[in-house]
N, C-alpha and C positions, 0 to 999 in steps of 0.2 A: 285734716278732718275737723268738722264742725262740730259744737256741742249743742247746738238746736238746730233742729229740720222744722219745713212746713208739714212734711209727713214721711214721716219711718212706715217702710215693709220689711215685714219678715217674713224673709220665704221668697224662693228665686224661680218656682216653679211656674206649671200652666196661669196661679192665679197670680203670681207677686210677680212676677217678669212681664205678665200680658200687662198686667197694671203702669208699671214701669216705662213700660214702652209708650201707654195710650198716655199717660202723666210728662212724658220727656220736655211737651212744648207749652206746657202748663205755665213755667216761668217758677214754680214752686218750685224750692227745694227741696229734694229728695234725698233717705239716705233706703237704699237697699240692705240688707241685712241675711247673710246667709253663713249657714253654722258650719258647711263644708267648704273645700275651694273648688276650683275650676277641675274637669274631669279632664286627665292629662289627653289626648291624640297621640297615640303610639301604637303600635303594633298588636298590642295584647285587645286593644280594642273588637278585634276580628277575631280572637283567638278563644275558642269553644272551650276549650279546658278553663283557661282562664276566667274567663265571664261565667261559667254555670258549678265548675267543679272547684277554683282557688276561689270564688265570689271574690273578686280583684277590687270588684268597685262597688260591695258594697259593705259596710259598717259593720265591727262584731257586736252591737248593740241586741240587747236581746230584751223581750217583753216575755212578760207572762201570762198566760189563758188561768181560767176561776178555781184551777186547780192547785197552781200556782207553779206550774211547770215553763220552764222558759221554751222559747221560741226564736226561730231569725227571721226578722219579719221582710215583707218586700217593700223596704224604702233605701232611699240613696240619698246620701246629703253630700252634693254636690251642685255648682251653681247651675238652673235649670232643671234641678230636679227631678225627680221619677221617669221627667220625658225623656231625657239624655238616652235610658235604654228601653222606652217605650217601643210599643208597635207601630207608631204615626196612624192610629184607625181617629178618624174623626169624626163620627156620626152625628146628628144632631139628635136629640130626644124626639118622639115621636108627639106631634100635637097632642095625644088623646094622655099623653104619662103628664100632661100639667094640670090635668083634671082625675077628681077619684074615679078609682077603679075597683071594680072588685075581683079580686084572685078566688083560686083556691082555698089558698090557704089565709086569706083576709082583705084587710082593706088598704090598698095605695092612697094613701091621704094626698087632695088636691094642692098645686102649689098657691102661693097668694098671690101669684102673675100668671095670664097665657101666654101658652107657646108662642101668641103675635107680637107681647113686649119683648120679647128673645130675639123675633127672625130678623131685624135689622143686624145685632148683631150678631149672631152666629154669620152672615153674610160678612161681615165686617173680619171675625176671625177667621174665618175660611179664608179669606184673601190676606191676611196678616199669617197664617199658617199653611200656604200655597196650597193647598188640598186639590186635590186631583179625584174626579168623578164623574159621576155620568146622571143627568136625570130622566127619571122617567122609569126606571130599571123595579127600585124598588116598592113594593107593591104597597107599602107603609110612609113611605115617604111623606113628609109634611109639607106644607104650601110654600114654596119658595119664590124670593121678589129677583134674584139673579140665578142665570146657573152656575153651578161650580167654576170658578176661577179657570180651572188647566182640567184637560180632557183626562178620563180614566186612564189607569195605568193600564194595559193590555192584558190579557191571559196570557203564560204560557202555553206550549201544547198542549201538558198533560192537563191543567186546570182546565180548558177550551172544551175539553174532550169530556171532560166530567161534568163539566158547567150545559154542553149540550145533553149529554145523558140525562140531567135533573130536567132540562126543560122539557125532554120526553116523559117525564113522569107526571107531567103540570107543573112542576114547580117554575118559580119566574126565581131565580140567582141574578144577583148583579154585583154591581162593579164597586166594589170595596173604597168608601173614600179615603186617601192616604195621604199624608201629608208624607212628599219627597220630592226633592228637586228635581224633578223630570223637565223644568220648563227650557225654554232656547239657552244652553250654554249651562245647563244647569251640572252639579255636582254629580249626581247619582248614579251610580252605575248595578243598580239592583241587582245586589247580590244576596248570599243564604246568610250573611252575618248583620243584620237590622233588627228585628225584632225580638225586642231580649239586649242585643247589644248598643254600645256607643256608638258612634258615623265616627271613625276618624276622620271622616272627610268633609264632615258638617255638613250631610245633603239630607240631615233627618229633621224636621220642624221639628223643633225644639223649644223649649222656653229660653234658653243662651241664644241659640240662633235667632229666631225670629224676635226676642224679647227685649231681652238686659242688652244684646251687642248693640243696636240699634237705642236704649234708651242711655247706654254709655256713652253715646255720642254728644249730648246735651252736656255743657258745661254745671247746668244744677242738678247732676244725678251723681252718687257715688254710692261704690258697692264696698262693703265693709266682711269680706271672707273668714273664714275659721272663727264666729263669733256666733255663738250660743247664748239664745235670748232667755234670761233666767225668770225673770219676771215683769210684768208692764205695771208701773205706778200711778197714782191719781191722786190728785188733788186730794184736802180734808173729805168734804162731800161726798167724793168716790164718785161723783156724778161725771168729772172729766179725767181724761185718760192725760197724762203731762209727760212722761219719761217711758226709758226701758232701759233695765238694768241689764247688762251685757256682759259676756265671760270672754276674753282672746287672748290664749297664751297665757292663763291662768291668771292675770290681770281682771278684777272687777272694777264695771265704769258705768257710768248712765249718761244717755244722751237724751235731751228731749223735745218733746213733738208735740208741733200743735193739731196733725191727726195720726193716728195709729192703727197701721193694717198688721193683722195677721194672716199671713198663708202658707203655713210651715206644713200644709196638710191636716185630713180629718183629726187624727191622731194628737201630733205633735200639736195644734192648735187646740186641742181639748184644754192637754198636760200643761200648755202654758197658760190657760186663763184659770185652770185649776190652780197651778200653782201662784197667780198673783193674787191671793186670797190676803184679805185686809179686815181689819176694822165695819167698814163700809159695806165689805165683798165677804162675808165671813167662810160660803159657800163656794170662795171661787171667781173670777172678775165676772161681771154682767150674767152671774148665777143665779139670781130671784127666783127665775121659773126652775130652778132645779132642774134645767136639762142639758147644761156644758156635756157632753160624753155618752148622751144617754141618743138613742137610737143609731147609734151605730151599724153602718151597713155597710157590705162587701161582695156580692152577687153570689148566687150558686155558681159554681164555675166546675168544669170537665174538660179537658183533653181526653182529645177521641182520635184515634191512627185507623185510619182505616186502611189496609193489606193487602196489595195482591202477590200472591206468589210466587209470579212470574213477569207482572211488568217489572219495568224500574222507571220510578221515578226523576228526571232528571232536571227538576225546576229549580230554579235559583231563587226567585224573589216568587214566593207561593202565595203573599197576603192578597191578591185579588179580589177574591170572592166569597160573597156573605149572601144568606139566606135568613129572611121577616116570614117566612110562608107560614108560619106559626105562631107568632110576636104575638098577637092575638088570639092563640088557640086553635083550633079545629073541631071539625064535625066529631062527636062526640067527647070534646073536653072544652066547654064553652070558657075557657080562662084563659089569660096571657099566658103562657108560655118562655117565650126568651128569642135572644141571636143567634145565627149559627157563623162565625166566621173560620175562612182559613187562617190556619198559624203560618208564623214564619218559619222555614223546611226543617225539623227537628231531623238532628245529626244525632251521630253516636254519643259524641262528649255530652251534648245535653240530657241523653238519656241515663246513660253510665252514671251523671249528677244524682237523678230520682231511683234507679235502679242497681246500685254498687255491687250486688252480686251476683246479676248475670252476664255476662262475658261480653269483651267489647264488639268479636265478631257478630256474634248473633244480633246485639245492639244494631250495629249496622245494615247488617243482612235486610231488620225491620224497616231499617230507616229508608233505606235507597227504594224500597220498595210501597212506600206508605203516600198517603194525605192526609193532612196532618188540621185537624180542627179542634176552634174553643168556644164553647157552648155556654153562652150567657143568662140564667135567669131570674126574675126579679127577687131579691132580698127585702122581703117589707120591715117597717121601723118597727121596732120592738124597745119599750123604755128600758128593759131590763140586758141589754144587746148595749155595753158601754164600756166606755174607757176612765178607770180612775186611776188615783197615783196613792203607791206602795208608804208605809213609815219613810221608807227609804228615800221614796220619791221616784222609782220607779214605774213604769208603766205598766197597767195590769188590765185585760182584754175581756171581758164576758161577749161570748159571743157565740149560741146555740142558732143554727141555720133552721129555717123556715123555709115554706110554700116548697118544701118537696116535693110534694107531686108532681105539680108543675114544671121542675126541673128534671124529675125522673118521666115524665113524659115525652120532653123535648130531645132527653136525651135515647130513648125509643125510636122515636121518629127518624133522630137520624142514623140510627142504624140502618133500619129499614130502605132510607132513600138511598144507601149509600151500598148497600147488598144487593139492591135494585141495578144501581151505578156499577155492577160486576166486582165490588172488594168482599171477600166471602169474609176475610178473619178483623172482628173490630175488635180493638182494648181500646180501653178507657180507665183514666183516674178522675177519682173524686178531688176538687182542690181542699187543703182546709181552712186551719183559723190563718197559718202565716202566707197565704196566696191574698193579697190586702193591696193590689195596686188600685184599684176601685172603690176601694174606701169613702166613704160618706157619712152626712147625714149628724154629726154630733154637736151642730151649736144650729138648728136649721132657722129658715127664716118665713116669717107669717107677721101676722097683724094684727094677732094678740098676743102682747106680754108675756100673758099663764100659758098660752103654749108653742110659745118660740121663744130664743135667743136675741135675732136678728130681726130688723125691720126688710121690708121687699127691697132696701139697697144695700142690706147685709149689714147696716148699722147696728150695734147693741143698742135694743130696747133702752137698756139702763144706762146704758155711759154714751151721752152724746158724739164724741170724736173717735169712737173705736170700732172699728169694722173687720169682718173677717171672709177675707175674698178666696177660697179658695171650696173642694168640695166639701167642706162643713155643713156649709150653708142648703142641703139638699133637704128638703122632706120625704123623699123616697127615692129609690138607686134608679125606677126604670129599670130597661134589659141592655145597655148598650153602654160601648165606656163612655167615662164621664169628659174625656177632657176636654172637647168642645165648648159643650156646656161651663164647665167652668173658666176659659177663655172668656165664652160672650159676656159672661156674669161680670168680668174683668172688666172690660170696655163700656161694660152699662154704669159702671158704678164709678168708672173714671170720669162718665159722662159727668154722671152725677154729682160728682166731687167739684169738677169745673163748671158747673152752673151757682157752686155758693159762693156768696159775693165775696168771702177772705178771698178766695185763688180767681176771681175775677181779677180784685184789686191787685193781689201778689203779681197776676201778669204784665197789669200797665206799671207797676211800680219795679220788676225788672226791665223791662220795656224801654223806662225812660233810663234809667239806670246805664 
């Protein structure tokens, strides 16, 4: 182990893995930094009790909501992070979400890039996260310069059969972009244990898979596991980022860097520039504008079962199919609206998890008989929607949901299409504060100072060498998950990084070396 890098990341996830990986031939050295270790490949991987009802893999860490009641929130600190049990859904932001919008319920603040500085790379990640799709399908879809990498993953019956039903309503359904090895010789064998769960078999685009394995390969990259990043130092000035104080094995150390990524997540990325509060930073690292933690966003979200019966459902890999038909509202609610995707096939044991004292027969009875969908809609930024840290130092959540309507709209609609589609009995849950895998939006990035954190390549305004690559950096959530999005943001800002002449130079100087 080195005691200086060219640049330290923290954070092994969508954004500090894609980094990683676009940094590997940089010639810089790198040090990765991730506060869990590696998520073991074993059998409990598949194992529904274990993944929903023992939470195997993920943390007893608990936050607080403004009441001051704890919570188990949805993160996993493991290398690769959140995506490890992600769903593989890839979407890319719709052109019109990088420009304001106006909701319902307010206003989507425009980003200070278009969606045209993106599409190279979202192209880029797409084929770094093998994504599998089809174009043309969706009716939303933004201008694209290649098509999808690897062809959609197919419907099964019962999905085909519903997927036609909608299209006789008008609706246009299409093909769910997913990142899984489906390609020649690939891992996947699309089964009911993906979404929600690990891949024992590493066929899930992954930030481990597709990121860290590959930037491990480079002699200048080392990952530094079970190491919790306590706080990041600077220079007198405070104007340069130099170190980061490290906890592993209850051993305190600093190692330091001549740039400094953070992407431990919205959250976690708050808590640590909050907590490197100085002299310099009195607010909190690159806090000036007072808004480390503050708009905090997580989507309205819903699971919706829709029931017949008498079928039964006998799909395996159900995530196919997503409906835009409303992403933008409809004839009589001229507002965005949200997604409609299927979930991965919810089983007894997942339900038994949210529902503990209705019986595990009936559990099932629902199950084998359901489609199973999660309803996405836009959470606008709200300053008073944040994350700050406890006397203790603990994590503490404000976060009161917005643009309801909007979201009690979408989730109407799809009742209706889907009673149309012959399922008479729907349930539905409300997500709430601890449903947070879409997390956003708490250090965002613009072009003025007084009202962002970050500059458009996610550099802090205020400290020249510090950047925060992951979805922090959002000015608004959109309806669709983020991880794309925060991928390309990955690779634009690696771009970035290797156009300044230090990591020019650092290249010809390992080079000759």
């Amino acid at each position: 182990m080195y005691q200086s890098y060219d640049i330290i990341i923290i954070g092994t996830g969508a954004g500090g893995g894609t980094l990683a990986y676009a940094l590997k031939d940089s010639g810089a050295k790198v040090l990765l930094v991730e506060r869990g270790d590696y998520l073991p490949r074993e059998p409990e991987n598949w194992d529904t009790r274990a993944v929903f009802a023992e939470k195997r893999y993920k943390p007893e860490e608990k936050w607080y909501d403004d009441r001051g009641q704890p919570f188990a929130p949805g993160v996993h600190y493991v290398v690769g992070g959140n995506t490890k049990v992600y769903g593989a859904v890839l979407l890319r932001l719709r052109e019109q979400d990088f420009e304001e919008i106006v909701h319902e319920g307010g206003i989507s603040p425009a980003w200070p890039v278009s969606y045209h500085a993106f599409e190279p790379y979202y192209t880029k990640a797409e084929e770094l996260f093998f994504v599998h799709g089809k174009v043309g399908e969706d009716p939303t879809e933004p201008p694209r310069s290649k098509p999808f990498p690897f062809p959609e993953v197919p419907h099964e019956p019962t999905i085909e059969q519903l997927a036609a039903k909608l299209r006789d309503q008008g609706l246009r359904p299409f093909s769910l972009p997913v990142g899984i090895d489906l390609r020649e010789g690939g891992r996947c064998v699309r089964c009911k244990t993906c979404d929600g769960f690990p891949c024992k078999l590493g066929a899930k685009a992954d930030a481990e898979v597709c990121g860290v394995e590959a930037a491990l390969q480079s002699p200048h990259v080392e990952l530094m596991t079970r190491t919790f990043a306590q706080r990041i130092l600077t220079d007198p000035s405070g104007r340069s980022a130099v170190a980061v104080e490290l906890v592993r094995d209850g051993e305190r150390f600093t190692v330091h860097g001549g740039t400094i990524v953070v992407a431990c997540g919205a959250v976690n990325s708050a808590a640590l520039l909050l907590r490197s509060d100085s002299t310099a930073h009195p607010d909190g690292l690159a806090n000036q504008s007072g808004l480390v933690g503050r708009n905090y966003m997580v989507h309205n979200s819903t699971f919706l079962m829709a029931v017949h019966p008498t079928w039964q459902n006998d799909t395996s890999f159900q995530k196919t199919l997503s409906i835009n038909d409303y992403y933008f509202g409809k004839s009589g609610f001229p507002y965005p609206m949200g997604n409609l995707q299927m979930l991965g096939k919810l089983q007894a044991d997942m339900l038994k998890a949210q529902k503990p004292f209705v019986p595990k027969p009936i559990l099932g009875h629902i199950a084998d008989r359901s489609v199973d969908f999660y309803l996405t809609s836009e959470d606008l930024p709200d300053p008073e929607n944040r994350v700050t840290l406890g006397a203790d130092g603990r994590i503490q959540i404000r976060w009161k949901p917005n643009n309801l309507e909007a979201h009690r709209q979408l989730v109407q609609e799809t009742k209706r299409m889907l009673r149309r589609a012959g399922y008479p009995l729907i349930l539905t849950q409300k997500m709430g504060i601890e449903t947070n895998s879409h997390m956003c939006g708490t250090a965002r990035f613009g072009t003025d100072p007084a009202t962002s954190v970050l500059d458009p390549y996610c550099q802090a305004h205020t400290v020249q060498n510090l950047y925060v690559v992951d979805s922090s950096f959002f000015p608004s959530s959109a309806a669709v998950n983020p991880a794309l999005t925060i991928a390309a943001q990955a690779l634009r800002v690696a771009d970035h990084l290797m156009q300044k002449s230090e990591f020019r130079n650092k290249e010809i100087e390992y080079c000759e070396t």
